[in-house]
N, C-alpha and C positions, 0 to 999 in steps of 0.2 A: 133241384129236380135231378132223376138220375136218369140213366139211357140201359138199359138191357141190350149186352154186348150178342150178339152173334155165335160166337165159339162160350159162350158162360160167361159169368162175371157181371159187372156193372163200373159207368165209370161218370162220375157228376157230368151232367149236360151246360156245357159251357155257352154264353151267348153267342159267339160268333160259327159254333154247329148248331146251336138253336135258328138261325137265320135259314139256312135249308134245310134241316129237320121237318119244321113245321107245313114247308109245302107240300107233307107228304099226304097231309090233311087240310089245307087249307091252301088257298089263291089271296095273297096280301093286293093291295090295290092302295091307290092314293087318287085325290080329286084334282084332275087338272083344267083347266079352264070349261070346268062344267060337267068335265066327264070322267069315269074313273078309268084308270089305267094304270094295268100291273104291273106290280113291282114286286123285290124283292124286302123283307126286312133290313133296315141299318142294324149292326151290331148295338149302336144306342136304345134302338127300340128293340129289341131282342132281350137286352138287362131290363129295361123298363117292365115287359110282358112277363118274365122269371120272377118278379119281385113285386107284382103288383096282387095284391089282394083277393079280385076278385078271380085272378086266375090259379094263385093256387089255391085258393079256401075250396076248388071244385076237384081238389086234386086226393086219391084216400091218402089218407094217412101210413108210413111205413115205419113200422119200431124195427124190423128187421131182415138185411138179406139174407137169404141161401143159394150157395154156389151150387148144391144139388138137394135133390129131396129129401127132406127132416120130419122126423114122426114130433107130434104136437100132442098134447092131450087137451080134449073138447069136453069137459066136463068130468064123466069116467073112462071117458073112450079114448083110445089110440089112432090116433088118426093122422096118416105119412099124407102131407101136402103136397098139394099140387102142383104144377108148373104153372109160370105168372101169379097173381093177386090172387092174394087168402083174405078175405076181408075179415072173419071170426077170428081170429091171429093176428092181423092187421101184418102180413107176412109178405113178402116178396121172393119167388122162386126163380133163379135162373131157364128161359125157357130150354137153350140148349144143354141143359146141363149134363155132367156125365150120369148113365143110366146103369142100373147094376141090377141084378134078378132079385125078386121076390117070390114070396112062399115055400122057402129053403125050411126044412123040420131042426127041430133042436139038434137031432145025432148031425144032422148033414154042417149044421151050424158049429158047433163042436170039436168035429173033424178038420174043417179048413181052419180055424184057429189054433189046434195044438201043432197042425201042421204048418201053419205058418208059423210059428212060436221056436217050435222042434229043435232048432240049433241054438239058440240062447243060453248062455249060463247059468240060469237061474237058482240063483243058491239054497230057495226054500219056496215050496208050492204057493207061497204068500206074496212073493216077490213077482210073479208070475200072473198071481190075481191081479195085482198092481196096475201090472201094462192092461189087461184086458179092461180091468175097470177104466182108466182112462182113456180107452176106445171109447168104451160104451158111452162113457159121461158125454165124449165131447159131439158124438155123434146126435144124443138126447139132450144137446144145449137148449133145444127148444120146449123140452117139456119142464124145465126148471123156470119154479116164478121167480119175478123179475125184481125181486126182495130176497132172494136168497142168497146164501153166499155162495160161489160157485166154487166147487170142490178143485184145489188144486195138488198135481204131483209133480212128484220130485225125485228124479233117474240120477241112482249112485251106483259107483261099481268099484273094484280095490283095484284098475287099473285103465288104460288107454284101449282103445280097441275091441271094449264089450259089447257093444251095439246099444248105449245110453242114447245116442242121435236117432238111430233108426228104431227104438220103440218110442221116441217122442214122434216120430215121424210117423208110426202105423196110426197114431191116436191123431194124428192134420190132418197130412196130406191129402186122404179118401173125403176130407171132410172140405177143407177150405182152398187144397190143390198146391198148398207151396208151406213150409217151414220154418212158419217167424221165429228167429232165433235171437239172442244178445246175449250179452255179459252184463250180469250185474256187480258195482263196484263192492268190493269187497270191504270199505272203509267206511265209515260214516263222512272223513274229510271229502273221499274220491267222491262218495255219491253226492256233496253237496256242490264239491266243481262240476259235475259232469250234470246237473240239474241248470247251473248257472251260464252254460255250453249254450248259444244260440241253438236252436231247431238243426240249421244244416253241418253246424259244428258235431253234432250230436250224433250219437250210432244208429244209422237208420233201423236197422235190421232191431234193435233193444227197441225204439220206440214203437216199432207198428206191433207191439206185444201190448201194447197196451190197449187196443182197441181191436185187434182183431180176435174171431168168435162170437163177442157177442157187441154187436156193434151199439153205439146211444142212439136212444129215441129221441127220436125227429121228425116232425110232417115235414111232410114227402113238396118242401116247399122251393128253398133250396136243399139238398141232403147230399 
């Protein structure tokens, strides 16, 4: 089960914040000599209630969160989701998320990208398409089905200092708020030590690339 943080995000709802979570909805009680008398949840029965059947089978289902609002397509339609539960999506939105203007015209759209773009080296109007398409894709991660292969790119430059971080970073940030980055081993030897690497032995930052964007589907049971 997840918890819908406040300032954005999501973070699994662990049993022992499930214990006062739940009295925000509910008065726990126990029978004592005849009569009931309130209590708080044990941590024990907190795991028992997360993983019991009949309480999440009442729970939607979630294949996905968004750290802020993502257009979706509903049949032929475009349609930017809403804040909290998309049930047609089966979608989770940040409710606080960050919020940014809409019904901006193509020229107005156009304008703030070449101007943000404007100091880049870009060595051929193609290279240039490049970063913009990886905006667009990752920002439209939602309208891609969930069998497709998702388009990836890949920031070269002929030297240090060209802004290869920061056009990977226009195509995150706006989107999921921070810059999963890592190194990948250059060897097929290195990449099979560095697989063989316990979880915290392992590069944090290379590993959460692996799942963040577009997160596995999961009922929303534990998730």
């Amino acid at each position: 089960m997840i918890e819908d943080l406040p300032k954005g995000g999501f973070q699994l709802l662990r049993p022992y914040k499930f214990v006062s979570w739940i009295e925000q909805w509910v008065t726990c009680n126990r029978l004592k000599s005849g009569e009931l008398v309130a209590r708080s949840l044990s941590v024990s029965d907190a795991f028992k209630v997360l993983n019991a059947p009949q309480f999440t089978s009442a729970l939607p289902p979630v294949d996905r969160f968004n750290p802020i609002r993502l257009p979706v397509l509903q049949g032929e339609t475009l349609t930017l989701l809403p804040s909290g539960y998309h049930a047609p999506s089966r979608t989770f939105t940040a409710r606080n998320s960050t919020r940014y203007e809409l019904g901006w015209t193509k020229e107005k759209s156009v304008e703030f990208i070449n101007n943000l773009l404007r100091e880049f080296p870009f060595a051929t109007p193609s290279a240039k398409a490049g970063v913009v398409a990886a905006m667009a894709t990752v920002f439209c991660l939602g309208m891609l089905s969930p069998t497709c292969a998702v388009p990836a790119f890949v920031y070269t430059a002929n030297d240090a200092g060209c802004g290869k971080g920061l056009c990977a970073m226009l195509a995150t940030v706006p989107v999921f708020g921070f810059l999963p980055t890592g190194i990948h081993p250059s060897t097929g030897r290195n990449l099979r030590r560095f697989f063989s690497l316990r979880p915290k032995q392992a590069s944090k930052s290379y590993l959460s690339t692996t799942w963040t964007g577009r997160l596995p589907v999961h009922r929303w049971s534990p998730f």
